[in-house]
Phi, psi and omega in degrees: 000146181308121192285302185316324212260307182319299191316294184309302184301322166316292196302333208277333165305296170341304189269341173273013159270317160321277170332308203294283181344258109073281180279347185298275198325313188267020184240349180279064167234315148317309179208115210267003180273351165324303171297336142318317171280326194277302168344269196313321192278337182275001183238034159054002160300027171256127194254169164213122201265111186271093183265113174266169167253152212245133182268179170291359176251004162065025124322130163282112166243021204158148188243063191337114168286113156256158182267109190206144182210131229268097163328113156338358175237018173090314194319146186250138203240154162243175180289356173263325152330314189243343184334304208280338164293303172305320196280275195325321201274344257343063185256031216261308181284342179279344176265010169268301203303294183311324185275312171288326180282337181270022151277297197288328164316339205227324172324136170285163153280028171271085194322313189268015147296145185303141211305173180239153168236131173240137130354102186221152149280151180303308179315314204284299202257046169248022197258070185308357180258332151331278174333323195279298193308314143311291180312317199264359162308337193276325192269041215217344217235145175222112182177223190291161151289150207250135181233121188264104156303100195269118195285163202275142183199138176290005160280154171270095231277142191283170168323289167297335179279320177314314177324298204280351176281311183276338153281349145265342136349314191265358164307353185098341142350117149291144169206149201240144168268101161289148144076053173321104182248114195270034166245345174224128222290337153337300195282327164288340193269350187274328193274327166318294217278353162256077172239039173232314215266300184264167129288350193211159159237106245216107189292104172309135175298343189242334174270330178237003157213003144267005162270358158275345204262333180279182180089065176029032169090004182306339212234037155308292151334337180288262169333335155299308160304311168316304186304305181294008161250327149330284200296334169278357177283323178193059131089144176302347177251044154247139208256148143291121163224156205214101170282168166072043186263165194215032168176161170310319189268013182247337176271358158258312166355290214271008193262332221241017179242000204085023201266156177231003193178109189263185177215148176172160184271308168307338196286123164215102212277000000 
């Protein structure tokens, strides 16, 4: 691993742990799954799961990082355990910090390893001091390329928050819109307004692909339109990737519609 790269991220985990931790501690009495979290991350019990995403040619071309933590009674915890805690305490962007930087800390120094995808909230990156903080982690850092999953919400990003998307964009920053719902109009109208910003479009699993894929695949077709109404809202060399997908033969289905890439925990070709 890179020493320079190694350092920096390190010091930079150290001082958002500190803070975070810091901010838990007057908020876990409230919320008692808080205390679950400070538990984990200070007894290095924070785990990560690398769901890649896999093309048709069974390429990894990226590793989604998930956030998973070992309970004090042993139990592995997801990042939705505390989700509803963090956001009400707004302790939600201090745990983005603490999750990208102990992501990066740890990342090989191999440039040509495949992009890493982290998770982020609409909240972190409408944050200019976040942001500035991700640009200089990036210019600091040697290793895989970094993909930010901007996670789903119903707001719309204004002008000045595109700016700062678009100043880390131009930093070597990747970006995905997760959890794509082609049923609901919000998420087209949010995707318009990144359609200079992201790269991947990233189908949610439960609205936009297993009710086309289950009923044996009747309402497939469907879907297809949908992926060829993405793309003319924002341009065709934005890549579709397609979560909760779960065998091989549902994923050239979805290969053979312009999906470039599935994902799934069941997938194993």
């Amino acid at each position: 691993m890179n020493s320079k790269h190694d350092s920096h991220a390190q010091r930079a985990l150290d001082f958002e742990l500190k803070s975070f931790v810091k901010a838990c501690l007057v908020e876990r009495k409230q919320h008692n799954t808080l205390g679950d979290l400070i538990h984990a991350v200070q007894n290095k019990n924070a785990l990560y799961v690398a769901e890649p995403w896999v093309t048709k040619d069974e390429r990894s071309i990226a590793h989604e990082v998930l956030f998973r933590f070992r309970h004090k009674s042993n139990k592995i915890l997801r990042y939705s355990h505390v989700a509803r805690d963090l956001n009400s305490s707004d302790l939600a962007k201090g745990f983005d910090l603490v999750n990208f930087f102990n992501i990066l800390s740890w990342l090989p120094s191999d440039e040509k390893a495949p992009p890493c995808s982290i998770n982020m909230t609409h909240d972190s990156l409408t944050t200019p001091e976040i942001c500035e903080k991700i640009i200089a982690a990036n210019a600091h850092r040697k290793g895989p390329q970094i993909i930010i999953e901007i996670l789903e919400d119903e707001r719309i990003f204004t002008g000045n928050e595109l700016q700062m998307l678009q100043q880390m964009k131009q930093s070597g920053i990747i970006f995905a819109l997760d959890d794509f719902r082609v049923s609901t109009d919000s998420d087209w109208q949010r995707l318009k307004g990144l359609e200079s910003i992201v790269s991947y479009v990233k189908l949610d699993g439960k609205d936009s692909v297993r009710p086309f894929l289950d009923n044996d695949g009747a309402k497939i077709s469907a879907l297809f339109n949908h992926i060829s109404n993405i793309q003319n809202l924002v341009g065709a060399d934005k890549k579709i990737i397609a979560e909760w997908v779960e065998t091989p033969q549902e994923a050239h289905k979805l290969f053979a519609g312009g999906v470039h890439a599935v994902q799934g925990h069941k997938l194993v070709f």
